[in-house]
N, C-alpha and C positions, 0 to 999 in steps of 0.2 A: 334780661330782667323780666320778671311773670307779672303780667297786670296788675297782680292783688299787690304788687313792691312796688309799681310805678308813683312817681310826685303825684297826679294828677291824681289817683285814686285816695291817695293820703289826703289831701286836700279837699277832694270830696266827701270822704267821711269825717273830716272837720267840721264842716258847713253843715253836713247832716246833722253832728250833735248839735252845732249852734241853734239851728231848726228845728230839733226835737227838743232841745232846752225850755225856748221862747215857747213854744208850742203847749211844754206840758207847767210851764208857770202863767200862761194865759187861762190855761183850763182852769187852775186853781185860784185866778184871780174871777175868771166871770162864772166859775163854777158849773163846768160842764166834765160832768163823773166819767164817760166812757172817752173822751180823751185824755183827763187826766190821767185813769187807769193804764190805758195804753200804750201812753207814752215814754212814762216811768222806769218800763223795765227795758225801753232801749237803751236809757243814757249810758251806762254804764260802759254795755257793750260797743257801743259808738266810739267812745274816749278810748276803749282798749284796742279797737282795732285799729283804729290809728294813728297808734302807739306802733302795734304791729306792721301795718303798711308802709310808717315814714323808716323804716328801713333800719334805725340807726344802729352801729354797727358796737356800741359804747352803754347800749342801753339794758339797764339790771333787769334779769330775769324777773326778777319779784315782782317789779311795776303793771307787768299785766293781770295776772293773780290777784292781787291787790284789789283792781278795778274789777275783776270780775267776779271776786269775793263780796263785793259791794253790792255787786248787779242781783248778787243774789241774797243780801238781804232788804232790798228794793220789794224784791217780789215776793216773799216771805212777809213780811210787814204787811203788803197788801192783804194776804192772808186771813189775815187779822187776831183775836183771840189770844188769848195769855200765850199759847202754844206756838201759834205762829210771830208771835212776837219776840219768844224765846229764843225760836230759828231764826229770825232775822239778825239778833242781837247777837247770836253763835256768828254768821257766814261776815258779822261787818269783821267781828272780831279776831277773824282767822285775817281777815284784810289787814290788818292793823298792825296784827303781828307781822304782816308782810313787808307792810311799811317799815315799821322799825328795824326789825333784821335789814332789812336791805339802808336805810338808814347809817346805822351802825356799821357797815361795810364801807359807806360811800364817806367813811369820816367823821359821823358826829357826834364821837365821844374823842378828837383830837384834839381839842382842847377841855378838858375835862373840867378846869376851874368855869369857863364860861358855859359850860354846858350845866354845872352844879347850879349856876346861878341864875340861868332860866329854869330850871327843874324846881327851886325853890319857889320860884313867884307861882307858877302853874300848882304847885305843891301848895300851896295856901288857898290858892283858885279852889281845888279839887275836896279840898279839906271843907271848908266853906259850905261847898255846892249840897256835897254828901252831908251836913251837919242840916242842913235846911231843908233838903230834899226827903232823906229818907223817914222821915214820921211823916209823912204825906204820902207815901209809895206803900203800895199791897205786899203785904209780907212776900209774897212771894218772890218782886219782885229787887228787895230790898239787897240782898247778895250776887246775884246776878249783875244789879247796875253798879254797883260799887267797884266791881272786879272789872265789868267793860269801861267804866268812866275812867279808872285808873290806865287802863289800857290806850284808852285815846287819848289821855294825857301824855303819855309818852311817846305818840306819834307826834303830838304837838313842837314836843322839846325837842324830840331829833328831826323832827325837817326844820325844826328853825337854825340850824347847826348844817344848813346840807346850803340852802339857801334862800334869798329873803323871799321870794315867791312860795315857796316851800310851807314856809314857816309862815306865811298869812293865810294859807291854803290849811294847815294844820288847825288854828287858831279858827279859822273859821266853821270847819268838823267839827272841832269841838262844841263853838257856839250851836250848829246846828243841832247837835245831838242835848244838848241843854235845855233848847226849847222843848224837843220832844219830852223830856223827862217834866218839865214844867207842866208839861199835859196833860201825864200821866199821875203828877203829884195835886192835880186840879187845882193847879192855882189860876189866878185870873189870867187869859191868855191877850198877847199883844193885838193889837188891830193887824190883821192880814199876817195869821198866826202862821197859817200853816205855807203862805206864800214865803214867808221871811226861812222856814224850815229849807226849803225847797232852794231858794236862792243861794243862800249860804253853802248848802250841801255841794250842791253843783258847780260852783262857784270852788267852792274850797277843794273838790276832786280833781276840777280841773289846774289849779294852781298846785295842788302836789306834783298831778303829770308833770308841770310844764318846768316844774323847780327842779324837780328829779333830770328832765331831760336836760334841761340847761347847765347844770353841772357836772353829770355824764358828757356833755356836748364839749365843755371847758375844760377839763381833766387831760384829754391826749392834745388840745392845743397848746397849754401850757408845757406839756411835758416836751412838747418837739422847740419850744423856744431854748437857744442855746445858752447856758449860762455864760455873763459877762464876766 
């Protein structure tokens, strides 16, 4: 086995994003701009590699893509400007996509009644958002977010269909990407806006990983148990 597979390096770059997490929502909480900038566009990368290190032998192509479609509308956003906003909103989106494709593979439209039936609460969520949100959003921005909101609504619904960490980790993307729009539609922002942005985000990236893997992990143990 090559170092970059070994346990001990997986677990190393565990603790690193843990520590680059805590790291770049401290900068945002006592507001220090060149480590929050800096540390931002590791997380992503962090989460994905090991994804990649811990080896698993069960785990969807998609899930790294995903996380690194992320990373990089992380540092696009940084960017900043209607332009760089639109890249970042492009590279989450191509993420998204990944997620669900790979979703939808791992089962969660196998029960289609119950998958109708979260797609409809989230479907009233979204209807909602987009009714209150966009006469507040810059035209420009007005079709572009409607098309990504709807897009991460559907990450939503299919990881909560894969597994329940999945599916809080979805739910929490979501919220995070709501405040951002809440930002951009200048409504009043929450006390420790941009910390709550940040929390959620990372928080819920890392719960899709860990949903995704734990059901990829649970798939060939149950298949090797012998029917009674």
């Amino acid at each position: 086995m090559s170092p970059a597979r070994d346990p001990r390096t997986a677990r190393a770059l565990l603790i690193a994003f843990a520590v680059v997490s805590v790291a770049h929502l401290t900068a945002i909480a006592v507001h220090v701009p060149v480590l929050r900038y800096s540390t931002k566009p590791l997380l992503m990368p962090l989460l994905a590699a090991w994804v990649w290190a811990s080896a698993r032998p069960a785990t969807p192509k998609l899930l790294i893509p995903a996380l690194l479609f992320g990373a990089g509308g992380d540092i696009l956003l940084q960017v900043g400007g209607t332009v760089g906003f639109l890249a970042g909103m492009g590279s989450f989106a191509v993420g998204h996509a990944c997620y669900v494709t790979m979703f939808v593979k791992l089962g969660a439209l196998a029960d289609r009644r119950r998958t109708a039936m979260v797609a409809a609460c989230y479907a009233v969520a979204w209807a909602t958002l987009i009714t209150l949100l966009l006469p507040d959003l810059d035209a420009a921005m007005r079709i572009p977010m409607a098309a990504y909101s709807l897009l991460l609504a559907s990450t939503a619904v299919t990881s909560s269909r894969i597994d329940w960490r999945a599916g809080v980790g979805g739910a929490l993307f979501l919220l995070s990407d709501t405040l951002i729009a809440t930002d951009l539609a200048h409504w009043k922002l929450l006390p420790m806006h941009s910390f709550l942005i940040m929390l959620t985000y990372i928080v819920g990236q890392y719960l899709l990983t860990i949903g995704t893997l734990q059901r990829t992990d649970a798939a060939p143990a149950a298949a090797a148990v012998p029917a009674v």
